[in-house]
C-alpha positions as CSV (number, residue, x, y, z in Angstrom):
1,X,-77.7,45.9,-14.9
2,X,-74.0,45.1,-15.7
3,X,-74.8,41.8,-15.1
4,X,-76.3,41.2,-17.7
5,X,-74.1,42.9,-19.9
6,X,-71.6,40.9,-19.3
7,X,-73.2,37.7,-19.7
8,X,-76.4,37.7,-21.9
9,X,-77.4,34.5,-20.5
10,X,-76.6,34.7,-16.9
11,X,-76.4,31.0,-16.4
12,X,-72.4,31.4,-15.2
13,X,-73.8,33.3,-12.4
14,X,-75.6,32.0,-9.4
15,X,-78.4,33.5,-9.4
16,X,-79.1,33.1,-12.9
17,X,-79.2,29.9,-12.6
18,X,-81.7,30.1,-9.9
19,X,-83.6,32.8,-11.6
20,X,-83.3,30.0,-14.5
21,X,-85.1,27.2,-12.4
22,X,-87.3,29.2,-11.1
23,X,-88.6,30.6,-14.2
24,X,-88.8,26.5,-15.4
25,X,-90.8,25.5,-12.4
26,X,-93.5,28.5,-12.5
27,X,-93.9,27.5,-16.6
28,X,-94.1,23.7,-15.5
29,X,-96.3,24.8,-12.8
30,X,-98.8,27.0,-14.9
31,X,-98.7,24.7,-17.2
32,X,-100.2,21.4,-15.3
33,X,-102.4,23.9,-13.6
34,X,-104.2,25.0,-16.9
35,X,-103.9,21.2,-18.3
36,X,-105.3,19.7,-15.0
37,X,-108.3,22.9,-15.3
38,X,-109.0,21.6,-18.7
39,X,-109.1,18.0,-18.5
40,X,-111.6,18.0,-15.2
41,X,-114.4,19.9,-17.9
């Protein structure tokens, strides 16, 4: 992975900013998933 190497972050590249939002909308996702579990008990 020279990629990463390079650029710890990987948000100059494309894909790390895609890998970036994606990674944001599965938390988001989980997370109003296991809020919207616990509020209907």
């Amino acid at each position: 992975m020279p990629l990463l190497q390079e650029d710890p972050t990987g948000l100059s590249s494309p894909v790390g900013q895609v890998a970036m939002v994606a990674m944001l909308l599965v938390v988001v996702v989980v997370g109003l998933r296991f809020w919207w579990g616990n509020r209907r008990k």
